[in-house]
C-alpha positions as a printed Julia matrix, in Angstrom:
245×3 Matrix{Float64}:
   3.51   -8.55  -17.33
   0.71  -11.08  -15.42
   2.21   -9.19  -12.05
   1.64   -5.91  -13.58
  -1.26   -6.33  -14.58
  -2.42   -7.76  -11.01
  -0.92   -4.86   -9.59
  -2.42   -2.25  -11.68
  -6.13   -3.95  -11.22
  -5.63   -4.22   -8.04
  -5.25   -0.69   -6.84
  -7.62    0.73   -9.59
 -10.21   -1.91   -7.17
  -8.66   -0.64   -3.93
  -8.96    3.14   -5.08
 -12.47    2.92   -7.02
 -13.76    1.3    -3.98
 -12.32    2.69   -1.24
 -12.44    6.2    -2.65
 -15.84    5.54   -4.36
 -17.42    4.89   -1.32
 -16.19    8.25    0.65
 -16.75    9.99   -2.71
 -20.54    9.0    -3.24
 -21.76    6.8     0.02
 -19.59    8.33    2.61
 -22.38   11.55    4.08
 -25.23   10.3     1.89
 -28.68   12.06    3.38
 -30.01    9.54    5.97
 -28.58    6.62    4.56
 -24.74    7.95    4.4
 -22.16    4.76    5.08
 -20.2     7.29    7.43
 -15.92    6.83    8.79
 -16.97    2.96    9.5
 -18.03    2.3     5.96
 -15.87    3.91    4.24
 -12.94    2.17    6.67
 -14.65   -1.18    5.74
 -14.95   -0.69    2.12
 -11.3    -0.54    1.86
 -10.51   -2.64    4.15
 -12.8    -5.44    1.85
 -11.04   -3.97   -1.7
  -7.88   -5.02   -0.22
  -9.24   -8.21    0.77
 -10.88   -9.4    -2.22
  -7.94   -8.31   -4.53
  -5.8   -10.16   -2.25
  -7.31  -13.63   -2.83
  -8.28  -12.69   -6.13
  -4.83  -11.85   -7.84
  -2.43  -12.2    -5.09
  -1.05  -15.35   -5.9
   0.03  -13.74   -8.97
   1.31  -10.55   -8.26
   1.86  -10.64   -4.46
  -1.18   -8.48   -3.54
   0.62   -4.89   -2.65
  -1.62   -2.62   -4.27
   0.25   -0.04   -2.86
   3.81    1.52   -3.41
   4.9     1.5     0.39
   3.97   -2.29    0.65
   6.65   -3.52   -2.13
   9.32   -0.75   -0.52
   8.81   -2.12    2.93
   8.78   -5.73    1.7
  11.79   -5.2    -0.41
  13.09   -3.12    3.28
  12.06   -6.95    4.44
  14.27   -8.87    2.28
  10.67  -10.14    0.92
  11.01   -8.85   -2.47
  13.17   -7.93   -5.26
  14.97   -4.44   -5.68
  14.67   -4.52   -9.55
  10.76   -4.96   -9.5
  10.33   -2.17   -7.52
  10.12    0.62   -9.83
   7.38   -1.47  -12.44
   5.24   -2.3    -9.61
   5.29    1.39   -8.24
   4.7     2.55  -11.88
   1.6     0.08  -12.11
   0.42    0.67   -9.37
   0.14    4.45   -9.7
  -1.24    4.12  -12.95
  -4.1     1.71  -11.7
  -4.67    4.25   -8.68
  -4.71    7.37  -11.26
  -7.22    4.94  -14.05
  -9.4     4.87  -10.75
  -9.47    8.64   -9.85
  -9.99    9.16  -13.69
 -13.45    6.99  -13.67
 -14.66    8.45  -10.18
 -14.21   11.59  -11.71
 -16.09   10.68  -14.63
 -19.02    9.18  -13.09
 -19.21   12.0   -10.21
 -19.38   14.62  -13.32
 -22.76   12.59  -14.69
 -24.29   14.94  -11.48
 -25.77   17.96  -12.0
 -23.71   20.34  -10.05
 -20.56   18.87   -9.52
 -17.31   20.11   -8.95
 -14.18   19.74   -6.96
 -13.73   22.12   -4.03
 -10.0    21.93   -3.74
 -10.18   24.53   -0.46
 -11.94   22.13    0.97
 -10.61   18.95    3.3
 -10.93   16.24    2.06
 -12.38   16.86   -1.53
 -13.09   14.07   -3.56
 -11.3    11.41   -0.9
  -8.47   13.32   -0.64
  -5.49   13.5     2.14
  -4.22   16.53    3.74
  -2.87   18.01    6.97
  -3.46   21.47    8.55
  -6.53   23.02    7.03
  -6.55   19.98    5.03
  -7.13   17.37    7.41
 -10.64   16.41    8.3
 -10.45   17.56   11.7
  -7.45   20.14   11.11
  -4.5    18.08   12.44
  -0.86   19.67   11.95
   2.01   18.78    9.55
   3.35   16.67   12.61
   0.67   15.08   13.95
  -0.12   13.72   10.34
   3.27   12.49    9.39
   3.74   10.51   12.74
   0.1     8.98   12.29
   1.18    8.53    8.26
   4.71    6.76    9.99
   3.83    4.93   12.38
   0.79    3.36   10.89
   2.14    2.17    7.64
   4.95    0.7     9.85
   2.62   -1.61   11.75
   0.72   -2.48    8.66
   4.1    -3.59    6.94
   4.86   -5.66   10.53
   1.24   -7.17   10.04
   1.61   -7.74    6.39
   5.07   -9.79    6.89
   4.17  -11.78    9.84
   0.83  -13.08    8.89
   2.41  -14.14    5.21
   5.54  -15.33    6.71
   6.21  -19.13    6.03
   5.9   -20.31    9.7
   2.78  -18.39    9.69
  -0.86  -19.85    9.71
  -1.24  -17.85    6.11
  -4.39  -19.46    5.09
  -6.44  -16.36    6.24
  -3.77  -13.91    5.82
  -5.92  -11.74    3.51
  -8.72  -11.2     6.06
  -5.91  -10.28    8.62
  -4.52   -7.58    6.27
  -7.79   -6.52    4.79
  -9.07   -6.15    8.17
  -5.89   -4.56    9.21
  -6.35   -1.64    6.65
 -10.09   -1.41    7.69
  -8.38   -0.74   11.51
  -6.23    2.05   10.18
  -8.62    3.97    8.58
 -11.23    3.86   11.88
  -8.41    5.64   13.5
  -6.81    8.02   10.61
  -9.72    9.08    8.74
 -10.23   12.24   11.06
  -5.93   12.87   10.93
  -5.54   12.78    7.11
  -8.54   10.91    5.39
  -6.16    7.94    5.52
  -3.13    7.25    2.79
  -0.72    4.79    4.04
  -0.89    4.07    0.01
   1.29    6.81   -1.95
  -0.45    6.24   -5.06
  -3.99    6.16   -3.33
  -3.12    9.81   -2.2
  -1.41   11.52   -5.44
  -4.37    9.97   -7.64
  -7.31   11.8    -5.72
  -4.74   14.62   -5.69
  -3.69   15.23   -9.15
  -7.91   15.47   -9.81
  -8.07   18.08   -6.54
  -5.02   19.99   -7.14
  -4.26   23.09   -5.09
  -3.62   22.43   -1.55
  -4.02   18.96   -1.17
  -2.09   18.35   -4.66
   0.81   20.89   -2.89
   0.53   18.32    0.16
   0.81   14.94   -1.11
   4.39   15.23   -0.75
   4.06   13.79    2.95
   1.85   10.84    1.57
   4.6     9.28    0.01
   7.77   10.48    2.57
   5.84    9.03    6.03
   4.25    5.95    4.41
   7.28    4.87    2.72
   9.85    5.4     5.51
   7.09    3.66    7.6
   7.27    0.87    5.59
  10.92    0.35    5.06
  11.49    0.75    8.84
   8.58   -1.78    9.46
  10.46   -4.18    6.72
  13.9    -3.39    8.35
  12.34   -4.73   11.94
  10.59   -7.46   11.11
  13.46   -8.76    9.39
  15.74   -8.11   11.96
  14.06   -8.24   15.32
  11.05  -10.6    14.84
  11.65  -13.26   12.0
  12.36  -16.48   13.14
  13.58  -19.32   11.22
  14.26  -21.31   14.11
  13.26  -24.81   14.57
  11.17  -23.67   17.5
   9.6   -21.66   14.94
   8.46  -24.59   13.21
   7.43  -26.74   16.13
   4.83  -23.87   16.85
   3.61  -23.85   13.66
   2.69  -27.32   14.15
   0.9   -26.41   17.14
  -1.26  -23.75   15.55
  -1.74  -25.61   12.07
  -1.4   -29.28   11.91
């Protein structure tokens, strides 16, 4: 239940912060954080949850991370489904208190014709900049699969892993600074059906692709590093050496 629980805290943080920020910082007059905030404020949420309960739960925060990892050989099949389950409610207990603090403004409401409403994904006229089915699934694809390459080789054990948090939070931050305009960024299928459920319409009709390109992403990504680049080779661990004594 500890891992649960890490989980489910975890992406409520990576969701109330990373969506927060588009939601209420994001095109603030004058002062408005902009893509590069908003890219760094998840990037950090990941970060900070990593050190913070990662040594309990394993830090995914995100359904497409424990797929790919178990794709990886890096985690177990039967905790897949109460991870994915925790980690959606966490992501959904996040949507749920944005929503509740964005209502405390006069005015508010949810524009669900509108891309990108209240953080979020969508393709076609619901991508930021109005990129196509295509175009959004291969950024969705291939992204998630590098992020699942990153995420295995910098906690692999002949890995320098002391700073493998910044490396992934940082590596998230990356993503979004080049998705944001495609789909608003998912790469996290719970990240995208918890803004959607509160959206509904199109992007609700959409999220569909935020959970097919992530998580095929990430089990190919698992499926390669495990087969093409891990090395448990005493060469491996001579290099090691070299970079960590």
């Amino acid at each position: 239940m500890k891992k649960l629980f890490a989980e489910f805290f975890g992406t409520y943080w990576l969701v109330f912060g990373g969506c927060g920020s588009a939601i209420f910082a994001a095109g603030f007059p004058e002062l408005g954080i902009g893509f590069a905030g908003v890219a760094l404020a998840f990037g950090l949420t990941v970060l900070a949850m990593a050190y913070a309960v990662g040594h309990i739960s394993g830090g995914h925060f995100n359904p497409a991370v424990s797929l790919g990892l178990w794709a990886g050989g890096k985690f177990p099949a039967k905790d897949l489904i109460p991870y994915i389950i925790a980690q959606c409610v966490g992501a959904i207990a996040a949507a749920g208190t944005l929503y509740t603090i964005a209502s405390g403004k006069a005015g508010f409401a949810i524009d669900s014709t509108k891309a990108g409403a209240f953080a979020s994904n969508g393709f076609g006229a619901f991508s930021p900049d109005g990129y196509s089915l295509q175009a959004a699934f291969i950024a969705e694809f291939v992204l998630t699969l590098f992020f699942i390459l990153i995420i295995m080789g910098a906690t692999d054990k002949f890995a320098n892993s002391n700073f493998c948090g910044i490396v992934i939070g940082l590596t998230l931050t990356v993503i979004h600074l080049i998705s944001i305009p495609i789909t608003n960024t998912s790469v996290n299928p719970a990240r995208s059906l918890s803004q959607a459920l509160f959206v509904g319409g199109g992007p609700l009709s959409q999220v569909w692709l935020f959970w097919v390109a992530p998580i095929l992403g990430a089990v190919l990504g698992g499926f390669i590093y495990k087969n093409l680049l891990q090395n448990h080779s005493e060469e491996s661990q001579i290099n090691k050496s070299i970079i960590n004594p």
